[in-house]
C-alpha positions as a Markdown table, in Angstrom:
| # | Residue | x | y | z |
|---|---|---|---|---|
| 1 | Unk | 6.2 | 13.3 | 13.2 |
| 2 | Unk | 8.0 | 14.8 | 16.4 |
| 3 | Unk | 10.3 | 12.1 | 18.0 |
| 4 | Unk | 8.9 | 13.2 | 21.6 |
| 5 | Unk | 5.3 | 11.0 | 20.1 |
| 6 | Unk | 7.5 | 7.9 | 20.9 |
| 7 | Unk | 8.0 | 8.6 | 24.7 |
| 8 | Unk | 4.4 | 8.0 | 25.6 |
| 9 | Unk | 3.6 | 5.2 | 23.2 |
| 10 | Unk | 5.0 | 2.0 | 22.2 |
| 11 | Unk | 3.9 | 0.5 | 18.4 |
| 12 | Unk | 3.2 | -3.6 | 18.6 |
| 13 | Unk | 2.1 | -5.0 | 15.4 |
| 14 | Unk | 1.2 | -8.6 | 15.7 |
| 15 | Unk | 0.2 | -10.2 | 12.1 |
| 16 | Unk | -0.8 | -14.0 | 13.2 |
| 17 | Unk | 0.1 | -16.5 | 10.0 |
| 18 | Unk | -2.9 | -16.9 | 8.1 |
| 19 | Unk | -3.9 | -20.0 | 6.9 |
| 20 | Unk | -2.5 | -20.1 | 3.2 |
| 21 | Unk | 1.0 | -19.1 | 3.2 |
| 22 | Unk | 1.7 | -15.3 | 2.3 |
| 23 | Unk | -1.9 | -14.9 | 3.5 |
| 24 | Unk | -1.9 | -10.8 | 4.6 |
| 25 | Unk | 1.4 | -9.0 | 3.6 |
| 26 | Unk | -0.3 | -7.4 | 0.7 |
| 27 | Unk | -1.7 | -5.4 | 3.3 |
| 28 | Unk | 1.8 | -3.8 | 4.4 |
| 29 | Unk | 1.2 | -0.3 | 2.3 |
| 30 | Unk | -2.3 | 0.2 | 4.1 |
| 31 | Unk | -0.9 | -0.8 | 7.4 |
| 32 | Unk | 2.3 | 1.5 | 6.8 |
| 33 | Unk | -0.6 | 4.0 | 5.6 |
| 34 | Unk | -3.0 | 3.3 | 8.6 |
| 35 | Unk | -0.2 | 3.8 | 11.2 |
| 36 | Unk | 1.1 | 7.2 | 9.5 |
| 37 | Unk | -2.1 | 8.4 | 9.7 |
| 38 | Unk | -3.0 | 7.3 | 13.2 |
| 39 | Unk | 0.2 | 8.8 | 13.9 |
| 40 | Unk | 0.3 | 11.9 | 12.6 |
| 41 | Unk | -3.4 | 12.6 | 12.5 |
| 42 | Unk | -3.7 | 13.5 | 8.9 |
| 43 | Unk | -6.4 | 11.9 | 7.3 |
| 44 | Unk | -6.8 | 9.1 | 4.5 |
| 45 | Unk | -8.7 | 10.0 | 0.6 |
| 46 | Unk | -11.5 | 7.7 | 1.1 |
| 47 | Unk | -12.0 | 7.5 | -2.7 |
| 48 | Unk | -8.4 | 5.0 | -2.9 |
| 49 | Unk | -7.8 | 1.4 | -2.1 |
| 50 | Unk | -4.7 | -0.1 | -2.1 |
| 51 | Unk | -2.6 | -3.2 | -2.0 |
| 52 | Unk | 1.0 | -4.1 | -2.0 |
| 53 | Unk | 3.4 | -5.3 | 0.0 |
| 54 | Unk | 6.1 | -3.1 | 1.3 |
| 55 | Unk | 9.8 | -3.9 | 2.6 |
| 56 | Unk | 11.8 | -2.1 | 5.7 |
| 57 | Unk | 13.1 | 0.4 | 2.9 |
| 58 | Unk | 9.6 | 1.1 | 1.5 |
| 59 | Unk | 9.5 | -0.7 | -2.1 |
| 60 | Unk | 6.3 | -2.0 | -3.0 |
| 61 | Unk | 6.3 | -5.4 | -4.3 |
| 62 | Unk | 3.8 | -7.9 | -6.5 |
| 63 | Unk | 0.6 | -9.3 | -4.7 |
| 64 | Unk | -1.4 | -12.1 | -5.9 |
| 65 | Unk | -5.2 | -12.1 | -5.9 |
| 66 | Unk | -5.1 | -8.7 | -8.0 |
| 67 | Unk | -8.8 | -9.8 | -9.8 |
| 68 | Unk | -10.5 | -10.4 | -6.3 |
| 69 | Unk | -8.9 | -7.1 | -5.2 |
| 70 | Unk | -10.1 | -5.4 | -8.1 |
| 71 | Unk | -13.8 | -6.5 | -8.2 |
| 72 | Unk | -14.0 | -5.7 | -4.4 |
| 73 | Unk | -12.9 | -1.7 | -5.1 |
| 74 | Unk | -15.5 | -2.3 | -8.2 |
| 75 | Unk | -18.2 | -3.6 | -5.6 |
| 76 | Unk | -17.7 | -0.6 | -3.2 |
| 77 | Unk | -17.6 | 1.8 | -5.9 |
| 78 | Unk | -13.9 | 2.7 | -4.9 |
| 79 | Unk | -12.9 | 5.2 | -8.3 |
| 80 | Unk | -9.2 | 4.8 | -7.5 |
| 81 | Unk | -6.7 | 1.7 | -6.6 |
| 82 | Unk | -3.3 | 1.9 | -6.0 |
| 83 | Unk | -1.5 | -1.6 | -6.9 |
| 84 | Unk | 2.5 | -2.1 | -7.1 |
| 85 | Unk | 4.5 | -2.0 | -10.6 |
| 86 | Unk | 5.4 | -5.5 | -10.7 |
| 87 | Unk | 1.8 | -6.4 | -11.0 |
| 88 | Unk | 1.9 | -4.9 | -14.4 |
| 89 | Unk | 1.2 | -8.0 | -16.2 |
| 90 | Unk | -1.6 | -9.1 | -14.2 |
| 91 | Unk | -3.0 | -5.1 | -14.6 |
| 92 | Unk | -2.7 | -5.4 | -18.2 |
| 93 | Unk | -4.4 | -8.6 | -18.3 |
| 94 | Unk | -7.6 | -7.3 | -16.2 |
| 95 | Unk | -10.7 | -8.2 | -17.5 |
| 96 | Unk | -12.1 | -5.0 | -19.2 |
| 97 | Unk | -15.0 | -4.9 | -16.9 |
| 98 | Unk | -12.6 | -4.9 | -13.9 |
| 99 | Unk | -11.2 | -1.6 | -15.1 |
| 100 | Unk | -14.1 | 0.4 | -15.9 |
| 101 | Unk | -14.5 | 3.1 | -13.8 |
| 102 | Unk | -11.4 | 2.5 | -11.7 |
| 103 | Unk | -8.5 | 4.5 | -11.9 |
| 104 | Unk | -5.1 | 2.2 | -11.5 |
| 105 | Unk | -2.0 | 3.5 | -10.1 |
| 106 | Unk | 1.0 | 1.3 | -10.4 |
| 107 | Unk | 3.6 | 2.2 | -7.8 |
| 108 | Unk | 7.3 | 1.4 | -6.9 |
| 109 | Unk | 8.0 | 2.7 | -3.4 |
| 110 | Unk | 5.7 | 4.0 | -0.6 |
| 111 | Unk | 7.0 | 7.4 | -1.1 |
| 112 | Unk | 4.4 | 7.7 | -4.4 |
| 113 | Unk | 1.5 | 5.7 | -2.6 |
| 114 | Unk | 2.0 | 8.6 | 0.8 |
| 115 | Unk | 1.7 | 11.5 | -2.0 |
| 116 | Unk | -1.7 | 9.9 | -3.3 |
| 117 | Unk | -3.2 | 9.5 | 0.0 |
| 118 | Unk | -1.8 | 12.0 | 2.0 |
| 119 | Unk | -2.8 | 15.8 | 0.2 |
């Protein structure tokens, strides 16, 4: 991105608490994602969903919900969901039927989620 894209435009994310606590941040690798692409105007795969929640210096971390996740990729006939490593147990633990016909891709920093969705 060309710093110059900064003098015109001001970035304000407001993420209002949800109503169970930790409700949202396992959207912070598709808002990082979102924002990159809006950005730099390089388009999304539409064939991957993701979760995971993302720190200043771009690690992924665990989510909860992984199941729900899972079945809603399955229900939209997603082929391809990236998920963070430290959900490893929880992937391993996936009902078969969850998995079938989904590709899972564990990841540990944002740098490998940007090389599956960006190519």
């Amino acid at each position: 991105m060309k710093p110059e894209l900064f003098k015109k435009r001001d970035i304000h994310i407001h993420v209002p608490e949800g109503a169970i606590p930790k409700d949202g941040p396992s959207a912070g690798i598709t808002l990082a994602t979102a924002m990159i692409s809006a950005l730099s105007g390089r388009k999304v795969l539409g064939s991957i969903a993701m979760t995971g929640e993302i720190t200043l210096r771009g690690k992924v971390l665990a989510v909860g919900g992984l199941n729900e996740k899972m079945l809603a990729a399955q229900r939209n006939n997603v082929p391809t969901v990236i998920v963070p490593a430290e959900n490893e147990k929880e992937i391993a633990d996936l009902p078969p039927e969850l998995r079938q016909g989904i590709t899972i891709i564990p990841v540990k920093e944002y740098r490998e989620v940007y090389r599956q969705v960006f190519r």
